[in-house]
C-alpha positions as CSV (number, residue, x, y, z in Angstrom):
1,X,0.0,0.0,0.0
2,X,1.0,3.5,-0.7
3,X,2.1,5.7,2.3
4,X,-0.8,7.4,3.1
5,X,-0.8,11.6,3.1
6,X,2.8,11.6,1.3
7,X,2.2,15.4,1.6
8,X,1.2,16.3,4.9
9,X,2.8,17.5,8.5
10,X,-0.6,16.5,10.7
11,X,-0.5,13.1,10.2
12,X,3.7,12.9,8.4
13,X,5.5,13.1,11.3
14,X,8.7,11.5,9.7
15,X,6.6,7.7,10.5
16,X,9.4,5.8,9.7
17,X,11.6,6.5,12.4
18,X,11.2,7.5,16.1
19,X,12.3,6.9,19.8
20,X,11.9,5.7,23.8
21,X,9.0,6.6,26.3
22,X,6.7,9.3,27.5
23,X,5.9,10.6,31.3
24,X,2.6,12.4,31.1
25,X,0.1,10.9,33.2
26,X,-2.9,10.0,31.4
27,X,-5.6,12.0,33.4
28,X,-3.8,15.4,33.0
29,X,-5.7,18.0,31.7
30,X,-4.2,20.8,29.6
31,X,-5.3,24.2,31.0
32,X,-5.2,26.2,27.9
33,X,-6.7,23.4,25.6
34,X,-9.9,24.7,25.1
35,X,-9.0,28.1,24.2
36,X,-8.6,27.1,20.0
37,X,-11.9,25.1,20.4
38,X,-14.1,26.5,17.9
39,X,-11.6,28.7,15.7
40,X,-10.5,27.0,11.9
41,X,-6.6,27.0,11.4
42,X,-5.5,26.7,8.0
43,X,-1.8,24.8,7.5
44,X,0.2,25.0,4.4
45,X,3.2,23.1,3.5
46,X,5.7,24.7,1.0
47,X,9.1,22.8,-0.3
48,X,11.5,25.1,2.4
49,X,14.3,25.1,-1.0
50,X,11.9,26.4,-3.4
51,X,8.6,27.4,-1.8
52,X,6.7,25.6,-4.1
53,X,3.4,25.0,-2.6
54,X,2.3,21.6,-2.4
55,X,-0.7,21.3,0.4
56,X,-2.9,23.3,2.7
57,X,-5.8,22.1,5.0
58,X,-8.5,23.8,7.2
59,X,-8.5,22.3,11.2
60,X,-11.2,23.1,13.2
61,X,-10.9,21.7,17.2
62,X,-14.2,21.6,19.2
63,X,-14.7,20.2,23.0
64,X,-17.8,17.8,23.1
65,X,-19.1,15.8,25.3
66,X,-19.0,11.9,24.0
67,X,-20.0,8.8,26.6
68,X,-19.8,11.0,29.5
69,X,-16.3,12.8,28.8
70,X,-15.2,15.4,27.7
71,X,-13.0,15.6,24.2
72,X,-11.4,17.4,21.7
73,X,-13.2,16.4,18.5
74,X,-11.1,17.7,15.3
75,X,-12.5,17.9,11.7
76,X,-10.1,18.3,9.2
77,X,-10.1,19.2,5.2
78,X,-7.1,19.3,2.7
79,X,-6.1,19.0,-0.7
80,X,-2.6,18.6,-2.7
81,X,-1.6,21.4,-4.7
82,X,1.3,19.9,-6.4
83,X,-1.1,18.6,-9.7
84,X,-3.5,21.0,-11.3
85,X,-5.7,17.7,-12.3
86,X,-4.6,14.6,-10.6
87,X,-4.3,15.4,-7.0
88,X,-5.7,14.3,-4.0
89,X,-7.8,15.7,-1.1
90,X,-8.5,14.0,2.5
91,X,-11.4,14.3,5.6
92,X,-10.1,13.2,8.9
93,X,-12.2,13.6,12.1
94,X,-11.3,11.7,15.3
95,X,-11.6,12.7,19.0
96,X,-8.7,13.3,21.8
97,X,-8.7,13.2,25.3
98,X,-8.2,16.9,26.6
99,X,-4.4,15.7,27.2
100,X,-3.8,14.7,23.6
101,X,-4.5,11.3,24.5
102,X,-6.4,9.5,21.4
103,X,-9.7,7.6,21.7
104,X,-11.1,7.7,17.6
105,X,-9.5,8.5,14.6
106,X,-11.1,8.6,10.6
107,X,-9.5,9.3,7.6
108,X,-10.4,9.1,4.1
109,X,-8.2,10.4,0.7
110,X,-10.1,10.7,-2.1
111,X,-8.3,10.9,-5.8
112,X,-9.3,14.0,-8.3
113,X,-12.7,12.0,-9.0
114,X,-13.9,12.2,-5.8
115,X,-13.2,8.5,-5.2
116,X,-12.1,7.5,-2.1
117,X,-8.7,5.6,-2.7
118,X,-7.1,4.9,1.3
119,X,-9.4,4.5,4.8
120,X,-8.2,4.2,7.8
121,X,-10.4,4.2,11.1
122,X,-8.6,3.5,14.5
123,X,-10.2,2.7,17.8
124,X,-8.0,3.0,21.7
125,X,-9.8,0.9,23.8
126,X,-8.5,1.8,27.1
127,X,-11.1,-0.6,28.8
128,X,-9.6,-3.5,27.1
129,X,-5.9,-2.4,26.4
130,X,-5.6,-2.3,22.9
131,X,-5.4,-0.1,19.8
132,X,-8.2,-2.0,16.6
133,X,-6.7,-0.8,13.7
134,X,-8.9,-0.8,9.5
135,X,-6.8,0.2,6.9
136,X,-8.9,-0.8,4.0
137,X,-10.7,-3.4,5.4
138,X,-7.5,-4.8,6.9
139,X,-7.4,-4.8,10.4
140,X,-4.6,-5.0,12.8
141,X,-4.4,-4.7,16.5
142,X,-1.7,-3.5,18.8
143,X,-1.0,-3.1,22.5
144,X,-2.4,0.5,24.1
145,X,1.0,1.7,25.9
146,X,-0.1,4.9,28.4
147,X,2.9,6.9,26.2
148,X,1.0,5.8,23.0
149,X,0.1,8.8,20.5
150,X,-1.6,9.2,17.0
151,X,0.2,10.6,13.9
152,X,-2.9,12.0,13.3
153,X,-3.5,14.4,16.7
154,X,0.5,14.6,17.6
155,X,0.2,18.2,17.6
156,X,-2.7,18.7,20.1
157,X,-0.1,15.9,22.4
158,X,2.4,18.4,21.3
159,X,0.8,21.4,23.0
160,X,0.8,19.7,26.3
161,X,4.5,19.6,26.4
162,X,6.1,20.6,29.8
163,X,7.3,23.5,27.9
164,X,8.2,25.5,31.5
165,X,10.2,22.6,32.7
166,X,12.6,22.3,29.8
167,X,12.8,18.4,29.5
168,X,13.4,15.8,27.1
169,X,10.0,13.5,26.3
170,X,9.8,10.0,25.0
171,X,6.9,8.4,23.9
172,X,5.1,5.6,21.5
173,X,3.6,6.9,17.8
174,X,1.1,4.8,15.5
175,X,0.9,5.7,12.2
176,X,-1.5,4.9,9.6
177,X,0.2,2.4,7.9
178,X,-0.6,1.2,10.9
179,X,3.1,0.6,12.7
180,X,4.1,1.6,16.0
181,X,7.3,3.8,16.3
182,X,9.5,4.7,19.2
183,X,10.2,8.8,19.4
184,X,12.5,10.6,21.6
185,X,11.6,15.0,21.7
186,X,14.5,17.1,22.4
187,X,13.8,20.6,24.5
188,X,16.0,22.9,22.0
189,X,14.5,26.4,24.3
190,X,12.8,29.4,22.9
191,X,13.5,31.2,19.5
192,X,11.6,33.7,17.6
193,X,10.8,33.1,13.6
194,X,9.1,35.0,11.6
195,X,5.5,34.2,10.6
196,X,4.1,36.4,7.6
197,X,4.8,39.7,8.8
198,X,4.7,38.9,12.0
199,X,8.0,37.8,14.6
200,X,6.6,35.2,17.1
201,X,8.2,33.9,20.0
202,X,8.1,30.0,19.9
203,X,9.5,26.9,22.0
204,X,11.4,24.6,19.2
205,X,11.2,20.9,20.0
206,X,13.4,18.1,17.5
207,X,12.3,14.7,17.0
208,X,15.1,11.8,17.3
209,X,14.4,8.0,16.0
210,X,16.2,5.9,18.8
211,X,17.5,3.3,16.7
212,X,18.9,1.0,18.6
213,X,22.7,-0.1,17.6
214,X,22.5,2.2,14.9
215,X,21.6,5.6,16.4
216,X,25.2,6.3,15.0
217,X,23.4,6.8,11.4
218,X,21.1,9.2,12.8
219,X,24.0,12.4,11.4
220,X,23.0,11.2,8.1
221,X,19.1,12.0,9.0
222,X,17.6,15.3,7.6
223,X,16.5,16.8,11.1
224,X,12.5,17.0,12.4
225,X,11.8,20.5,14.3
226,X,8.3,21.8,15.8
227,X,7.6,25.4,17.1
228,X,5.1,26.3,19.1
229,X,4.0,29.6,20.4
230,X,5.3,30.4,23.8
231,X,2.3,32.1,25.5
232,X,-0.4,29.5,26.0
233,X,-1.9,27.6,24.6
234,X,1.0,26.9,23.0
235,X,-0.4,27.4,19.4
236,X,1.4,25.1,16.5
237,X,3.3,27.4,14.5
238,X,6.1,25.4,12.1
239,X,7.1,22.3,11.6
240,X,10.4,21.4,9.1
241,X,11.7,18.0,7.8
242,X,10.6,15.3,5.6
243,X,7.2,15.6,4.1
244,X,6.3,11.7,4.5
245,X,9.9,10.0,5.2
246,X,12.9,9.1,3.2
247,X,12.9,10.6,-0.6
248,X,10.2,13.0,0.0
249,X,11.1,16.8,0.1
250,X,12.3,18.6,3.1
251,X,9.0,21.2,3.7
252,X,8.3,24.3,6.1
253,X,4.6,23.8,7.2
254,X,2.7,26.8,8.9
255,X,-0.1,28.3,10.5
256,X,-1.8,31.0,7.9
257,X,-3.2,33.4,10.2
């Protein structure tokens, strides 16, 4: 099967290689979550060498109330700009624990015609300690870690970093494919970049793959950096590296505010 989204940041986050464990207790509660419920955030991803343009999709987060909790419920709609005919566009919904934690996730790429082409649907059942996995109509199971996160809601996780403490993180991803990864985030402190017109302060975070006896190869990696806006709550701003893993271009993504 084809790697699904080869062009985008939300659920790309470099799926083929990442490290170690996470510490944040499942029944934390971000603070600032619910301050971008409600508001649409549009992300486009440009080659960072050429600025050619090659995606952009609208986000909307919203707090509901599903079985008694309380979640993030995101809806999400994109489309490739790299093809004026043949190109792709994608609807992803799914719903998140107020921590980042994931409970649902639904995606579905269509082709020019409308067609839908790639489904995936995944399902955390905490009750019963494991993650039920359909990737078109194949389905796979694996076993829910606590430090277990979704390529496709990695950045609301992301904004509950423990920005103020300055740490190192480790933690479990599952892609779409659907594989589990190991992924190691490096605290690299504050710096400001420029967004549009505008010079925002930002916390930068790198991704590392731990792997194994041959973390020595990782020099020869094209690096993985997120910022995030340092007042809360913590607001994705940029993300650079790979656009889907090895032999795909090395892309800026950003907020368009």
């Amino acid at each position: 099967m084809k790697p699904l989204f080869p062009n985008r940041i939300l659920l790309s986050l470099f799926a083929i290689l990442f490290a170690l464990l996470f510490t944040i207790p499942t029944s934390a509660e971000s603070p600032n979550i619910k301050d971008i419920a409600g508001k649409t955030y549009t992300l486009v991803s440009k080659v960072r060498s050429s600025g050619g343009l090659r995606w952009q999709s609208c986000v909307k987060p919203i707090i509901v109330k599903h079985k008694g909790e309380t979640f993030i419920y995101f809806a999400e709609e994109g489309k490739e700009c790299i093809a004026e005919e043949k190109y792709k566009t994608w609807i992803s919904s799914g719903y998140s624990y107020l921590n980042g934690m994931p409970y649902w996730i639904r995606v579905t790429v269509k082709d020019s015609e409308g067609k839908a082409i790639e489904e995936v649907e995944k399902f955390y059942d905490r009750e019963n300690k494991k993650v039920i996995c359909n990737v078109n109509g194949k389905i796979k199971e694996f076993e829910l870690k606590e430090n277990l996160f979704d390529k496709q809601n990695i950045v609301i996780f992301l904004m509950n970093y423990p920005f103020q403490e300055g740490r190192d993180l480790d933690f479990y991803l599952l892609t779409h494919d659907p594989t589990m990864y190991k992924i190691n985030a490096k605290f690299r402190g504050k710096e400001k970049i420029m967004a549009g017109d505008n010079e925002i302060e930002c916390y930068k975070l790198e991704m590392l793959p731990d792997l194994g006896f041959l973390n020595f190869i990782r020099v020869f990696i094209p690096k993985t950096y997120f910022w995030f806006e340092a007042t809360p709550p913590h607001l994705f701003a940029r993300y650079e590296g790979l656009e889907s893993g090895i032999g795909t271009p090395y892309v800026v993504v950003e907020i368009v505010k």
